[in-house]
matplotlib code that plots the C-alpha trace (Angstrom):
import matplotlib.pyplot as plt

x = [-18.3, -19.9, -19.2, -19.2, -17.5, -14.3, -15.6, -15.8, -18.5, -20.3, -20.4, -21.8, -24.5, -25.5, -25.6, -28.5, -30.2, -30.5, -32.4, -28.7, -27.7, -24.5, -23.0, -20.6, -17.7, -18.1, -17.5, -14.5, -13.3, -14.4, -12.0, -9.4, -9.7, -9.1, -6.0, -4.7, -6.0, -4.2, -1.1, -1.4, -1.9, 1.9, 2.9, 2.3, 2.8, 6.5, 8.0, 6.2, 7.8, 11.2, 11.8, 11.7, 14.2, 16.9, 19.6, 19.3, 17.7, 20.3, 19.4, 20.7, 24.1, 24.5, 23.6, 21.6, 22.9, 20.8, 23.5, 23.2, 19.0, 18.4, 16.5, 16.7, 16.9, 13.9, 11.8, 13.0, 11.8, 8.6, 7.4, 8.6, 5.4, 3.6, 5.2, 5.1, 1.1, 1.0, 2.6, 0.9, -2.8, -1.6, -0.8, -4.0, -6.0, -4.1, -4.3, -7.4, -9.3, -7.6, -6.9, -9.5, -10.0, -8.3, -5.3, -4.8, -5.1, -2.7, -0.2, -0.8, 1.5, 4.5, 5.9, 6.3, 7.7, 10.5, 11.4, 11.1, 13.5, 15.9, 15.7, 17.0, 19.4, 21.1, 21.7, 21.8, 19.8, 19.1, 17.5, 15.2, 14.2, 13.1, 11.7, 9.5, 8.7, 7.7, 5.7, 3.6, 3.2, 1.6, -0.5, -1.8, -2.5, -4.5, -6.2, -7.8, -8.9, -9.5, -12.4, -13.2, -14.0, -15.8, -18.5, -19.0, -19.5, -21.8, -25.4, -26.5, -27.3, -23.8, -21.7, -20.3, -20.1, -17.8, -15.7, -15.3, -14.6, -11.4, -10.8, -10.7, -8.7, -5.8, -5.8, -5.4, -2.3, -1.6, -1.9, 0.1, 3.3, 2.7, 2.5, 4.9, 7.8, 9.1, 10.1, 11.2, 14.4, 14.3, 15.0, 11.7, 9.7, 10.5, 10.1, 6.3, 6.3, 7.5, 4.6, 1.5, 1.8, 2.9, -0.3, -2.8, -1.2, -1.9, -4.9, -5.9, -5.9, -9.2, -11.3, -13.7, -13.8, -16.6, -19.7, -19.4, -16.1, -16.8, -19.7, -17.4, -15.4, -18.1, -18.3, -21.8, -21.5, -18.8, -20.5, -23.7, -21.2, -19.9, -22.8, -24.4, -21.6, -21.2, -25.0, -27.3, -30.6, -34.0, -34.5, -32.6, -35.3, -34.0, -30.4, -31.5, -33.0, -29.8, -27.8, -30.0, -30.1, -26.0, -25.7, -28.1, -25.9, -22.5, -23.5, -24.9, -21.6, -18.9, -21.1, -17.2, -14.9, -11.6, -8.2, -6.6, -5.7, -9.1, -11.0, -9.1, -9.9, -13.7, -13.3, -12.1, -14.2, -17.5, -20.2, -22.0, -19.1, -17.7, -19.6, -18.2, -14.7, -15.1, -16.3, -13.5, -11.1, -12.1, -12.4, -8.4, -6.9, -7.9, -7.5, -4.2, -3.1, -5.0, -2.1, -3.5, -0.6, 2.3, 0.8, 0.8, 4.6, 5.8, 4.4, 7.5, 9.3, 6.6, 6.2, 9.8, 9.8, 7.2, 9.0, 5.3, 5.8, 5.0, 6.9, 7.5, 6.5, 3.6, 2.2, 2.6, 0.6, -2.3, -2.2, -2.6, -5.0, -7.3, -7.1, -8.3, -10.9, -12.6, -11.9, -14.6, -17.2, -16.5, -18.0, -21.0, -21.6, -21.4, -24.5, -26.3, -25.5, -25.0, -21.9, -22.4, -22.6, -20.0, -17.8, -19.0, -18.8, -15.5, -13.3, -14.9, -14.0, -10.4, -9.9, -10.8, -8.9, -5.9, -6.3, -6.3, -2.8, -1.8, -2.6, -0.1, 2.4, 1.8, 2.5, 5.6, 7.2, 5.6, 5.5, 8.2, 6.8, 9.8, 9.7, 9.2, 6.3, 4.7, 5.7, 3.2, 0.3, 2.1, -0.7, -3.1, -1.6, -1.8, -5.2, -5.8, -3.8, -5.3, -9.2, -8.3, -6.8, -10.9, -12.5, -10.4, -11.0, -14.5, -15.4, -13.3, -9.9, -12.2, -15.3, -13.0, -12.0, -15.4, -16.6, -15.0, -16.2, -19.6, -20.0, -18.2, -19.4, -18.2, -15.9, -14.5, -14.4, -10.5, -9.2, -11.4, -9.8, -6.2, -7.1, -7.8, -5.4, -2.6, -4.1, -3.8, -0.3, 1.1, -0.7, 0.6, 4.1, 4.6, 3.2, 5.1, 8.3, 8.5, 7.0, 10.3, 11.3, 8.4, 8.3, 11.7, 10.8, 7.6, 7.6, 5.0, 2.4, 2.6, 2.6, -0.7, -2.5, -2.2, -3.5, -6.4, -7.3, -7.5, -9.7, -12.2, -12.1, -13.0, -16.3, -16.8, -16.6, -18.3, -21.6, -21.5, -21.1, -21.0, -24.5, -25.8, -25.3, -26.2, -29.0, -28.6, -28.2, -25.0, -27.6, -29.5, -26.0, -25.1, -28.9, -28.0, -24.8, -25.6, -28.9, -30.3, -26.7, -27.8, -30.8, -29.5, -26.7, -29.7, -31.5, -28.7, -28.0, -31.5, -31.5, -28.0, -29.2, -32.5, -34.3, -35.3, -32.7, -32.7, -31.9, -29.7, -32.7, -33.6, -36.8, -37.0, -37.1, -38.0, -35.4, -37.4]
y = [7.6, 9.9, 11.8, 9.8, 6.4, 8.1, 7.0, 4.1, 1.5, 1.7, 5.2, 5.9, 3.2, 4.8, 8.2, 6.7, 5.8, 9.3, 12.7, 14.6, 15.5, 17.4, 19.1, 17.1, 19.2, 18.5, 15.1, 16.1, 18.6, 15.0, 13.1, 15.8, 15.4, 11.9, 12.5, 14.2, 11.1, 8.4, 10.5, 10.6, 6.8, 6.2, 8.5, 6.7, 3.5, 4.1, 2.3, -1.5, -2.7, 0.0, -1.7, -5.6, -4.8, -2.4, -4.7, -5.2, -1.5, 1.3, 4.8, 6.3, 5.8, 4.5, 1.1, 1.1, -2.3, -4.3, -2.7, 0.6, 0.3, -2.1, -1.4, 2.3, 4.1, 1.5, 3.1, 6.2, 6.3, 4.6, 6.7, 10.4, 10.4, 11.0, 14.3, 15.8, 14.4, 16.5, 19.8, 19.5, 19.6, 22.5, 24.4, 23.2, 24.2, 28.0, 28.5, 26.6, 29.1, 32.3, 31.6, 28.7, 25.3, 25.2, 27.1, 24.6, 21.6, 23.3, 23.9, 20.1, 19.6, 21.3, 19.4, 15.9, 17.3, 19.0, 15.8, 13.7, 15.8, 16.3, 12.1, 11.6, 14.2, 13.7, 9.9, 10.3, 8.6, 11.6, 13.1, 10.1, 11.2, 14.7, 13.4, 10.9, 14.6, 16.4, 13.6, 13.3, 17.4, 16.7, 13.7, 15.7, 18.9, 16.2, 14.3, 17.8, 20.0, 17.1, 15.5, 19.3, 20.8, 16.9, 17.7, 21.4, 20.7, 17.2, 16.3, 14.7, 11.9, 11.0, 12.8, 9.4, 7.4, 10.7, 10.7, 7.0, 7.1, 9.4, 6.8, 4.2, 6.1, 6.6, 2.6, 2.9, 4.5, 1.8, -1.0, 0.9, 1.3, -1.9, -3.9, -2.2, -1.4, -5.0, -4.9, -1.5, 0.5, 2.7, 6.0, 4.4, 4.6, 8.1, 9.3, 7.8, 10.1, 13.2, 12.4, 11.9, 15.7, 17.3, 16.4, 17.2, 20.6, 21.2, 19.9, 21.4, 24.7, 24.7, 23.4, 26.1, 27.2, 26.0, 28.0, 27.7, 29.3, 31.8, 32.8, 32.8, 35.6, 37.6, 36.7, 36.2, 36.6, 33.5, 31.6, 31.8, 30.8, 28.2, 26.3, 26.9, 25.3, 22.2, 21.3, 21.1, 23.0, 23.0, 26.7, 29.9, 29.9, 26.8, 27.9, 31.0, 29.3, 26.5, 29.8, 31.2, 28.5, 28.5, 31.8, 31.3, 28.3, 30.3, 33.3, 30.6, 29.1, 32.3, 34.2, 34.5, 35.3, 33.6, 33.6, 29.7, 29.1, 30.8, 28.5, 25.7, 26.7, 27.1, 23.6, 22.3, 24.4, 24.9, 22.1, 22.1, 20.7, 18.2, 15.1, 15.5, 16.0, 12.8, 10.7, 11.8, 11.6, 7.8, 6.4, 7.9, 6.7, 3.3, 3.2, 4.2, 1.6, -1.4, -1.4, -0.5, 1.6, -0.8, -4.0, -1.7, -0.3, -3.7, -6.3, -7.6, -7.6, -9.3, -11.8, -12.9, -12.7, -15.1, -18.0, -17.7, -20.0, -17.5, -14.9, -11.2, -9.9, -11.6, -11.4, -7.4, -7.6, -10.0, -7.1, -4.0, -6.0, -7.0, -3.6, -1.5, -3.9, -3.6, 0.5, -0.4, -1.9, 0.4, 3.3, 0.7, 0.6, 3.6, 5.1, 1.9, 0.4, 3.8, 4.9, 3.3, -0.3, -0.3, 1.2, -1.5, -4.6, -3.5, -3.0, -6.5, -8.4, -6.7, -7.7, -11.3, -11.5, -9.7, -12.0, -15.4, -13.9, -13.5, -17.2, -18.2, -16.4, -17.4, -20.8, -20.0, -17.6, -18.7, -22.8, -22.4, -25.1, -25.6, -23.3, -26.7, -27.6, -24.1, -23.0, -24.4, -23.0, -19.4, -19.2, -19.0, -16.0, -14.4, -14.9, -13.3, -10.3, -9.3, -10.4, -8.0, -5.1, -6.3, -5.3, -2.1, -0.8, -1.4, 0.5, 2.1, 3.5, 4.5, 6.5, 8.2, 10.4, 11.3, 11.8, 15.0, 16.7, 15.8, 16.6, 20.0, 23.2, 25.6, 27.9, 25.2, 22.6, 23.4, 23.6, 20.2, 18.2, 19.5, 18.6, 15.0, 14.7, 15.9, 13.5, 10.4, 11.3, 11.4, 8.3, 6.6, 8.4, 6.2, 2.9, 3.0, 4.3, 2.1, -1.2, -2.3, -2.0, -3.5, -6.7, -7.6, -7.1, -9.1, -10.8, -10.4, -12.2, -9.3, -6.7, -8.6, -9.7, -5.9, -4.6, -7.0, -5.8, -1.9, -3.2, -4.5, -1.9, 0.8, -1.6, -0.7, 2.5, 2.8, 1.6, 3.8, 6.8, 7.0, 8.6, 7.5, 10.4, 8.9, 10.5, 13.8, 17.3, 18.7, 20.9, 18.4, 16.9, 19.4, 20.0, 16.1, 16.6, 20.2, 19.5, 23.0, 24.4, 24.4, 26.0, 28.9, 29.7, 30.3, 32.2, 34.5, 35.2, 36.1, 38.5, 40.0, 40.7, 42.2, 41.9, 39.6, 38.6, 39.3, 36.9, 37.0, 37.8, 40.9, 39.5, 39.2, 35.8, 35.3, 33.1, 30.1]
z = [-27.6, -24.9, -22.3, -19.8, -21.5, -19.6, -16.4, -15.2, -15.7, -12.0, -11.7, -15.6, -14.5, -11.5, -13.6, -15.2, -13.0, -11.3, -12.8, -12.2, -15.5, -16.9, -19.9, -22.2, -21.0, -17.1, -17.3, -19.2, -15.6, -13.9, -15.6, -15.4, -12.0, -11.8, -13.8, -10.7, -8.5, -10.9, -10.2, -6.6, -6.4, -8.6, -6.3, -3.0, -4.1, -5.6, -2.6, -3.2, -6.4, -5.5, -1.8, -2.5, -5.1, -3.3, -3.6, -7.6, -8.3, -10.2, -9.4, -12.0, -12.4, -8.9, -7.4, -4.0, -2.5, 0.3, 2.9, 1.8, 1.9, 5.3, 8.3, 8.9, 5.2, 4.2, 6.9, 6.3, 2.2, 3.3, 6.1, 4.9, 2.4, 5.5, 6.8, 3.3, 2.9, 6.1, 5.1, 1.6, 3.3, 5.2, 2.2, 0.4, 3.0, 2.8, -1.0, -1.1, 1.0, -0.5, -3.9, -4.8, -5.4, -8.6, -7.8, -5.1, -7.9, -9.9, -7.3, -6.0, -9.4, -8.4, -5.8, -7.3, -10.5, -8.2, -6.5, -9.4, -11.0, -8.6, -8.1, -12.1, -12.2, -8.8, -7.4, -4.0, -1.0, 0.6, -2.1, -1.9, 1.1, -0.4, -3.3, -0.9, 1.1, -1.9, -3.0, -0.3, -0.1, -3.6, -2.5, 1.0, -1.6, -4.3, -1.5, 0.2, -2.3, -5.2, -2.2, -1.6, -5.3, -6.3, -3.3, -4.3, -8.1, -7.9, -6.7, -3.7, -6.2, -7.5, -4.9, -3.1, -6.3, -7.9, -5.0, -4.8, -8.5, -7.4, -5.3, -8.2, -10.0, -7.1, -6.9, -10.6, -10.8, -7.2, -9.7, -12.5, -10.5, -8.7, -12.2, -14.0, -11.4, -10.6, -14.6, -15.7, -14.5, -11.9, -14.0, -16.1, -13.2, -12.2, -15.5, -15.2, -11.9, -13.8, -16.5, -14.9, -12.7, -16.0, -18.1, -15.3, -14.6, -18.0, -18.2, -14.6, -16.1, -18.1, -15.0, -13.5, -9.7, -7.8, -7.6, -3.6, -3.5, -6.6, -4.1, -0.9, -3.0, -3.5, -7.9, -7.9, -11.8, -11.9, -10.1, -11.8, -15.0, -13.6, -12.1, -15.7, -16.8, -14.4, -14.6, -16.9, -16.2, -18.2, -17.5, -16.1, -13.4, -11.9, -12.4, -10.2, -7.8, -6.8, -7.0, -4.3, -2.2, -2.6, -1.6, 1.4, 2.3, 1.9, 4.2, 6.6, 7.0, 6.7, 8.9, 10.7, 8.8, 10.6, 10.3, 9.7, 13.2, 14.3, 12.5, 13.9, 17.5, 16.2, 14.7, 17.8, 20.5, 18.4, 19.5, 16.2, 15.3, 17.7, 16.4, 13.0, 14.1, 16.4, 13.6, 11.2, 13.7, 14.8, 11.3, 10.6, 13.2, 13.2, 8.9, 9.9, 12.7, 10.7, 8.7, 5.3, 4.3, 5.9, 3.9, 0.9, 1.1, 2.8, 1.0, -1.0, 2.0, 4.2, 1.2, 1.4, 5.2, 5.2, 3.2, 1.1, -2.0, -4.5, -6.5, -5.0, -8.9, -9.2, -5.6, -6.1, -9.4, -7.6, -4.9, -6.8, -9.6, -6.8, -5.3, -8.3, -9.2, -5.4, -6.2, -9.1, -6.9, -4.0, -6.8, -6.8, -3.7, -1.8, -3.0, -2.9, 0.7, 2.5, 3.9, 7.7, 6.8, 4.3, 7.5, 9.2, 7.1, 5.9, 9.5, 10.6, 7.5, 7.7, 11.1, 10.2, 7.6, 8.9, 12.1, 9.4, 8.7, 12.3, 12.8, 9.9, 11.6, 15.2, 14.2, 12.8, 14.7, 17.8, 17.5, 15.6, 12.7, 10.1, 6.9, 5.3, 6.9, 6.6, 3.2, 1.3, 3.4, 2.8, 0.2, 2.9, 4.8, 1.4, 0.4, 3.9, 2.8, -0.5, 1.3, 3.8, 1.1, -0.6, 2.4, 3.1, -0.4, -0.6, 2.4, 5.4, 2.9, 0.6, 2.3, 4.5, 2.1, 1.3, 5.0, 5.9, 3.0, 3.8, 7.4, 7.8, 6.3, 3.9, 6.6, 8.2, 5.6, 4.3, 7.8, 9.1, 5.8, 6.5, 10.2, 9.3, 6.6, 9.3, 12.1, 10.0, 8.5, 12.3, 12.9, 9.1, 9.8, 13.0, 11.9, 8.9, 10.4, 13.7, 11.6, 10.8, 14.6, 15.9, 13.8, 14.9, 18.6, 18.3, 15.0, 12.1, 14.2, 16.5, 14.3, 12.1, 15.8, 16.6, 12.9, 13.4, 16.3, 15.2, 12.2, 14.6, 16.7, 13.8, 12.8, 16.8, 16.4, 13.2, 14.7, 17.7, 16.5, 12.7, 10.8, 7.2, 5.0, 2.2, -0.3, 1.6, 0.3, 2.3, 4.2, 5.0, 6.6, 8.3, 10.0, 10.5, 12.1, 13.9, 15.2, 17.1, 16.6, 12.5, 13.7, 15.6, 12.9, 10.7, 13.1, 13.7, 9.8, 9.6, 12.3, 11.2, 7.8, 9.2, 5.7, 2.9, 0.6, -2.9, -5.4, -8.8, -11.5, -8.7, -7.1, -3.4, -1.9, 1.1, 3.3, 4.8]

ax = plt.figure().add_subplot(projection="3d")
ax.plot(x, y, z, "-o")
ax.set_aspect("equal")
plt.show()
């Protein structure tokens, strides 16, 4: 078997199809990585097989009746993931940039372990609540480095398809909990929680820093190890030369060296950045209020709200099977399409599709057709669900995590993903907490009419404003996204250092 028969099929196929090639054990720090995003994925999607079943679950020795888990506390352990994914991207962002990329992996570990453990020895509701905060600390801490260390250790070639393949592997462990939660005990389930971090903290601890941030600290001697080790070059003269082109790009972008908040006013203030920040900024918000998340930690409930003929157990295994198998040919297709239609293509059919399911609901809550006469086109309404969960995965949920790591450079990058990865958890944190309110105030044909609507107006915004980084160098990105700004920067490194630079085997190289 070879090294790469651990990935998935897509991305090994679009491996060979490129000139980027790598040394048996990267792929195996690839699939390490993915360990981390298969845990992650559990993770978040704890709550769909746990909140359908509240009134029949045991948590530990306790049982969590339907009056003890209505309304409120339901909203409560399904929106709290957001405020910890929050605080966890903060403190990624922190240990990320002063102790490395792989410290901030490891750490991502620690959290979910905590409240997993604190879930099975205590049974208590409230701890729910902090294991739900701790989980999403370890989710916000996964989601912004794991993007982060994937784009500074692949090639233009195979960047998208490797971060889309983390992507698959986070709707992997999705369809895991999702398939195997209606039918295990709840103690069962957390245990699978307390697993999964365990083995990729272990396994976490044999990846290599990036050569980017081994560079940023001033190891030119690491770096040059590890870039040997991540990719495989034909001769030490072409190792010396991507070092050198590294080294130019780092001192480019740290020319300021800024403290966290600093860099948050540059992110903000600085106009080479401001049409990245827009773009990420657009695409999160309306991911967020299309309802991806509330469909995903709701769906049992909105299944037996809906009087759909079909079983909650076997709707949540359609869901998360159809899911990871759109993660698969979301890998495909990234590289191939280009980032900018699949953006587009997927809000539009999302918005259709969430707007089929609006329909269903409109004449039921709103015509008020009997449940007998509506029931048995139920199946319609869910069809129009897992279409619009196709669309979602193949393009928008997906690419947005690769997005930010493209378009920002080196000494902003950590504070722009934390940025984004806050900005979407306030906007997930309300959806998901005030759903519950909402749909009784205007019914699910409100709530579906309104996550329709967001959908289309992302495809909107996607074709305004977002650019095709696809089968681009992150330089070329940023002299993309920067314009003269890109141009100046360099200027003004060139003028500060006053003199040629000299690369790693001693020679002086001229910077062009």
């Amino acid at each position: 078997m070879g090294p790469t028969s651990r990935l998935s099929y897509p991305l090994r196929k679009e491996l060979s199809k490129s000139n980027y090639s790598v040394k048996r054990y990267s792929w195996s720090y690839i699939t390490i990585m993915c360990l981390a995003s298969v845990s992650a994925g559990v993770s978040l999607s704890w709550t769909t097989p746990v909140l359908p079943a509240t009134d029949a679950r045991h948590l530990g020795t306790r049982r969590l009746t339907a009056t003890e888990c209505q309304n409120g506390q339901i909203s409560w352990i399904a929106a709290l993931n957001s405020p910890g994914f929050m605080a966890g991207s903060l403190a990624a962002s922190f240990v990320s940039d002063h102790f490395g990329r792989r410290v901030a992996i490891l750490s991502s570990a620690l959290p979910a372990v905590l409240g997993t453990i604190l879930v099975l020895i205590f049974s208590n509701v409230w701890l729910l609540y902090v294991m739900r905060v701790l989980s999403g600390m370890g989710n916000g801490m996964v989601g912004t480095v794991s993007t982060i260390y994937l784009a500074e250790i692949s090639d233009k070639d195979i960047r998208g398809a490797l971060t889309v393949s983390s992507r698959f592997m986070f709707n992997l462990g999705n369809f895991l909990v999702i398939a195997v939660g209606p039918f295990v005990s709840f103690n069962t389930l957390n245990y699978m929680l307390l697993a999964l971090p365990t083995v990729y903290f272990i396994s976490c601890w044999f990846i290599p820093e990036t050569p980017y941030q081994s560079l940023k600290d001033g190891k030119v001697e690491r770096a040059r190890k590890n870039l040997k080790r991540l990719k495989n070059y034909s001769t030490e003269k072409e190792l010396d030369e991507e070092l050198t082109l590294i080294r130019q790009d780092v001192r480019n972008e740290t020319l300021q060296n800024l403290l966290f908040f600093e860099v948050g006013k540059e992110l903000l203030t600085g106009k080479q950045y401001r049409r990245a920040v827009v773009i990420c900024a657009g695409i999160k918000i309306t991911q967020s209020l299309s309802g991806f998340l509330v469909i995903q930690q709701y769906l049992g409930l909105i299944i037996k709200d809906s009087k759909m003929q079909i079983d909650v157990s076997t709707a949540l295994i359609i869901f998360g099977a159809v899911r990871f198998i759109s993660a698969v040919m979301s890998s495909m297709l990234s590289d191939r399409l280009g980032r900018r239609p699949l953006l587009i293509y997927s809000y539009i059919g999302t918005g259709l599709c969430l707007g089929i399911v609006g329909a269903y609901f409109f004449c039921f809550e709103i015509l008020l057709v009997s449940e007998e006469k509506i029931a048995p086109y139920g199946i319609i309404a869910f069809i129009g669900i897992v279409l619009s969960i196709i669309f979602s995965t193949l393009g928008f949920s997906s690419l947005i995590y690769i997005l930010p790591a493209e378009l920002f450079p080196l000494n902003v990058k950590s504070v722009a993903m934390t940025s984004t990865n806050i900005f979407g958890s306030i906007a997930s944190f309300a959806v998901v907490k005030v759903y519950q309110q909402v749909k009784d105030w205007v019914g699910l044909f409100g709530v579906f009419t309104f996550f329709a609507s967001m959908a289309l107006a992302g495809g909107a915004f996607s074709y305004l404003f977002v650019a095709e980084t696809k089968g681009k160098s992150l330089r070329e990105i940023l002299v993309m996204m920067q314009g003269p700004n890109y141009v100046e920067i360099t200027g003004n490194v060139n003028k500060a250092t006053g003199e040629n630079e000299t690369d790693v085997t001693g020679k002086a190289s001229e910077l062009k």
